[in-house]
N, C-alpha and C positions, 0 to 999 in steps of 0.2 A: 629451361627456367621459365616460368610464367612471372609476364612480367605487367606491368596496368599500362594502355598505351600513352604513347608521348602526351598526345593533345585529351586525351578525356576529361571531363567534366565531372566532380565527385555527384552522382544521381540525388535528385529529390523522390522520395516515395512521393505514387502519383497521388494528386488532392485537384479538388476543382475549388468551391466557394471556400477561402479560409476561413471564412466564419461561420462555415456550416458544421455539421455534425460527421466524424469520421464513423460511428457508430451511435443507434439511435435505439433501444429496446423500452419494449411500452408491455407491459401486463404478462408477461414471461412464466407461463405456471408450466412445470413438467414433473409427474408423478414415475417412481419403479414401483412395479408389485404393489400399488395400491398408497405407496408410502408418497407425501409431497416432498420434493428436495429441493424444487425452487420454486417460488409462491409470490404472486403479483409482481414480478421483479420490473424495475424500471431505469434505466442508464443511460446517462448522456456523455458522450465524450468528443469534444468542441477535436475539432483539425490540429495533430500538431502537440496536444498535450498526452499525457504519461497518466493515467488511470489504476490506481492497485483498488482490486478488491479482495478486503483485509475483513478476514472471519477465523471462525474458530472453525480444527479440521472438522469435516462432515457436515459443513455449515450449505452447500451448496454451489459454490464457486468453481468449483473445477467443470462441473456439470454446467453452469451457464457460460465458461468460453467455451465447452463440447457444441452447447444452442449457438451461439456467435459463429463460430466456424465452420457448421453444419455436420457435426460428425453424431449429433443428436438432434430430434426433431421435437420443441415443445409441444406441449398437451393445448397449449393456447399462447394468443401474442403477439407480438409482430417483431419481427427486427430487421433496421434497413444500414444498410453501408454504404459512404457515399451518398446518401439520399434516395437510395437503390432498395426500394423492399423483397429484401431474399427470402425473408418468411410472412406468411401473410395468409388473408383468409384468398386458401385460390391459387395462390403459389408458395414454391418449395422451391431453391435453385440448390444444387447439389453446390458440396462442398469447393470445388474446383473452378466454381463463377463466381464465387464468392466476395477476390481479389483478398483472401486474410491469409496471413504467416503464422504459423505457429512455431512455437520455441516449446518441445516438450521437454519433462521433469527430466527425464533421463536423455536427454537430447538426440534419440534416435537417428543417430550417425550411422552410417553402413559399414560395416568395419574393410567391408573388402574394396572398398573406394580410397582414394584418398581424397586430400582438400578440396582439389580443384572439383572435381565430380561429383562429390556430396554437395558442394553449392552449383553445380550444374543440372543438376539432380531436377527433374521438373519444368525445367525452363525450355520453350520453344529451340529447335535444331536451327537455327538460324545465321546470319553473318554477325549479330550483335548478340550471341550469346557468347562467347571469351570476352568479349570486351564487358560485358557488364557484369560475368564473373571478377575479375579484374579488379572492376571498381567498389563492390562493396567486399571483395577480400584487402582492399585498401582501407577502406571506410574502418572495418573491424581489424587492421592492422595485422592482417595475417600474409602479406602477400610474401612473405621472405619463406612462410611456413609452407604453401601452397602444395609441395608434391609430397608432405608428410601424412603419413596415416594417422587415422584416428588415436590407435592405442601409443602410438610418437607424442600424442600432445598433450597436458597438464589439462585439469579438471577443466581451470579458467579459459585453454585455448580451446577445448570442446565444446563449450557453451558458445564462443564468438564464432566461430564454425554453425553451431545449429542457427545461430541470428544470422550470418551474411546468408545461412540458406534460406532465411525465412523472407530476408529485404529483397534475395533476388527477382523476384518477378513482380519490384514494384506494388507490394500489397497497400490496400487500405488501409489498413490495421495490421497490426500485430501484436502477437498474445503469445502472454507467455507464461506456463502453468508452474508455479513454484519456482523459480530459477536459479534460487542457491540453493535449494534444498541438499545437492548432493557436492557440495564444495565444505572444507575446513571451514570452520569459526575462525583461521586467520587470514584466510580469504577474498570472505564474504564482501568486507567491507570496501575491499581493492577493486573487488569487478563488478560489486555493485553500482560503485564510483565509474568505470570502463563501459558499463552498459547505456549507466543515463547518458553519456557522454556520445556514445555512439547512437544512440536514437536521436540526440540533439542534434549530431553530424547530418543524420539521413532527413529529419525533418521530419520524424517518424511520427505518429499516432501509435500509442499501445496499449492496451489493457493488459494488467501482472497481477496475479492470482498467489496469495503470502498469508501465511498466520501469522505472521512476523512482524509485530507492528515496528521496530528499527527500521524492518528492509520497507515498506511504507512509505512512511515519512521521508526516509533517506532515497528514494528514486521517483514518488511519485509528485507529478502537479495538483494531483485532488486524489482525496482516498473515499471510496462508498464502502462502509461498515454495512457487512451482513452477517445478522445473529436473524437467526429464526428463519432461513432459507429466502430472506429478501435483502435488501436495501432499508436500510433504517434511518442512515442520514449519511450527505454528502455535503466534502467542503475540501478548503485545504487540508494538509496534513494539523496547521497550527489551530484552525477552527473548529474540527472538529473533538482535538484534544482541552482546546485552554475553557469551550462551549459546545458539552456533548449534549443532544438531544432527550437522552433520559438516564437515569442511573446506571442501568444496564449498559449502555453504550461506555457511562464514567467506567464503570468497573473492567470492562472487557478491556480498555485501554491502559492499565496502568493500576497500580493499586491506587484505593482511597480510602479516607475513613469520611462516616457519615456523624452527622451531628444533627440533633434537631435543633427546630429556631423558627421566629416568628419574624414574617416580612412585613415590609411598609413602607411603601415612596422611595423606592428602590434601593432598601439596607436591608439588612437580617441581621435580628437580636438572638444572639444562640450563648452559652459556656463563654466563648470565645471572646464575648463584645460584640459589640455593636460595629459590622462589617456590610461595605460594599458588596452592590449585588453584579455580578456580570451579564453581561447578556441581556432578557427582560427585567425593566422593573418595574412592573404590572403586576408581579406577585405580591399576593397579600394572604397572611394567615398564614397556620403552620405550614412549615416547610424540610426538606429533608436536604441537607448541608452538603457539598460534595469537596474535599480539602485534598486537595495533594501531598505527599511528603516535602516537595519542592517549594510547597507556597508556606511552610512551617519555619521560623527561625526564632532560634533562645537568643535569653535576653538580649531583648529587643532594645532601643535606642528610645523609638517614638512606638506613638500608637496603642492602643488597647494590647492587654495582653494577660492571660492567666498562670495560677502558679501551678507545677507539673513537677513530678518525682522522675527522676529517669529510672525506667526499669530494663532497659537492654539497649546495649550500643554494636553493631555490626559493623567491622573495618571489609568497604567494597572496592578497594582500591584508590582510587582516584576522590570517596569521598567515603562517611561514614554514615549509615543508617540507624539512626537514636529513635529509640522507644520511650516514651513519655505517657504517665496516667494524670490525667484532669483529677479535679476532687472527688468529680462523680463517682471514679472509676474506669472511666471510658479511656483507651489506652491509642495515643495519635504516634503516626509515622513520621519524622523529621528527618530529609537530607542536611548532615552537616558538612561544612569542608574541616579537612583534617587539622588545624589548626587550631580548633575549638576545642579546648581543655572541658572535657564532660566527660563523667563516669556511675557507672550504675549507682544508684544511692544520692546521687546529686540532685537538690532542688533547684529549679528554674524554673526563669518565667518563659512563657512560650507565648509569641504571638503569629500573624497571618498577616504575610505580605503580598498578597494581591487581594483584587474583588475577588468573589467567592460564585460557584454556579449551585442554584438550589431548584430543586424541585417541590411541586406542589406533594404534602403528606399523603 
């Protein structure tokens, strides 16, 4: 039986400055066959916190933790780890000096290994290699599982498997390219919960590569949106949703309807009323509206508010998605909770309960 020893200490992944940078990428361009797939890219990721970059597939992310971890060489750029520049004008360090883990999509487990050896897998022949097996098959709570094979263990114990492989050898970082992709939808939600848990355990730094804006927000400290094969804008998960950078960024996030309207001394005059502006209010003149279905609720108590025909109500479970047309014609998305007596043909009023984010026309 493999067992963690008496006296061990559960390991911190190694870091030096904690206020420095665990990974540093400045100007990041790499073309295939002529085509650009990542383009002026730029990423900071402070010691210690959890990084998704959340794009649409083919957007270029997979391809920049390939640049991160050395298994591709950008076109241009630099990137350092540690404070350590591995790529640069003049040097290259192969993947293997790196000090980066990776967690791949299919968790490339070796089926003829079991536990203990797939996370032994790599690590120096040494007198502190069981013991530090040990400890991060502790960490990812598999040490009861340890002489089971691969195809013995459930999606979720094969993913915490490829992770205690990837924290063994004390990496810098770790990355991880899609990480539910190949687990149920009833899941997901369970070891997405297991994983943040265990990076917080190890004291991890990691960059997670998701089209999934749920898996996002639900595991990372800061998400960098890339549409157009870069970084378009970074924040927390709540900052970049509740104050996206441009329309593009609103829409990729989430549905919205757009409304035009006219700013001034931080309101906008649109359909809707006369509404708070979020974020800057330095906008002046026409403006293009960006409204959630969440910041929409019928008859309203207080506040401005317009009259709306409901023309479709969708039961999603836990709430109800109501379709409502303005006088214009213009047709707005409203989350209700299921308690609200509304049905198609029903007139109401509709108003907007928060500031609003608007872009310049």
């Amino acid at each position: 039986m493999f067992t963690l020893p008496t006296h061990s200490k559960l390991p911190l992944v190694a870091s030096l400055d904690p206020n420095g940078h665990a990974v540093h990428c400045i100007g990041l361009t790499k073309s295939f066959s002529g085509i650009e797939v990542v383009s002026d890219l730029n990423i900071e990721l402070p010691r210690g916190e959890i990084l998704a970059l959340l794009g649409p597939s083919g957007g270029g992310k997979t391809t920049t933790l390939r640049l991160i971890a050395g298994f591709e060489t950008p076109d241009s750029g630099t990137i350092e780890v540690e404070d350590d520049i591995v790529v640069g004008p003049g040097r290259l360090l192969p993947p293997e000096r790196r000090r980066v883990g990776m967690v791949f999509q299919d968790y490339a487990l070796f089926p003829h290994m079991n536990v203990v050896n797939n996370v032994r897998f790599g690590l120096a022949n040494n007198n502190d290699r069981d013991r530090r097996v040990a400890e991060v098959l502790d960490i990812v709570g598999l040490t009861s599982q340890a002489l089971k094979w691969p195809h013995e263990l459930s999606g979720g114990q094969q993913q915490r498997v490829a992770l205690a492989r990837a924290l063994a050898p004390n990496p810098a970082v770790v990355l991880l390219d899609e990480p539910f992709s190949n687990l149920d939808a009833a899941l997901r939600d369970m070891v997405r919960t297991e994983v943040r848990q265990i990076l917080r355990n190890a004291q991890a730094s990691a960059i997670f590569v998701t089209h999934d804006q749920d898996e996002a927000f639900g595991l990372a400290d800061k998400v960098a949106i890339m549409l157009g094969s870069t970084v378009v804008q970074t924040g927390t998960p709540e900052e970049v949703y509740v104050a996206p950078a441009s329309i593009d960024i609103a829409r990729f996030l989430g549905e919205i309807d757009i409304l035009d309207g006219e700013a001034a001394g931080g309101w906008v005059t649109c359909e809707m009323g006369r509404l708070p502006l979020a974020g800057s209010t330095e906008l002046t003149g026409p403006v293009k509206i960006a409204i959630r279905p969440e910041s929409l609720r019928l008859h309203p108590e207080s506040g401005p508010s317009t009259p709306a025909i409901v023309v479709d109500s969708e039961f999603r479970g836990i709430y109800k998605l109501v379709k409502v047309r303005l006088a214009s014609g213009i047709t707005l998305s409203a989350v209700m909770g299921l308690h609200i007596p509304v049905g198609v043909g029903d007139q109401v009023q509709v108003g907007v309960n928060t500031a609003v984010t608007a872009f310049p026309a």
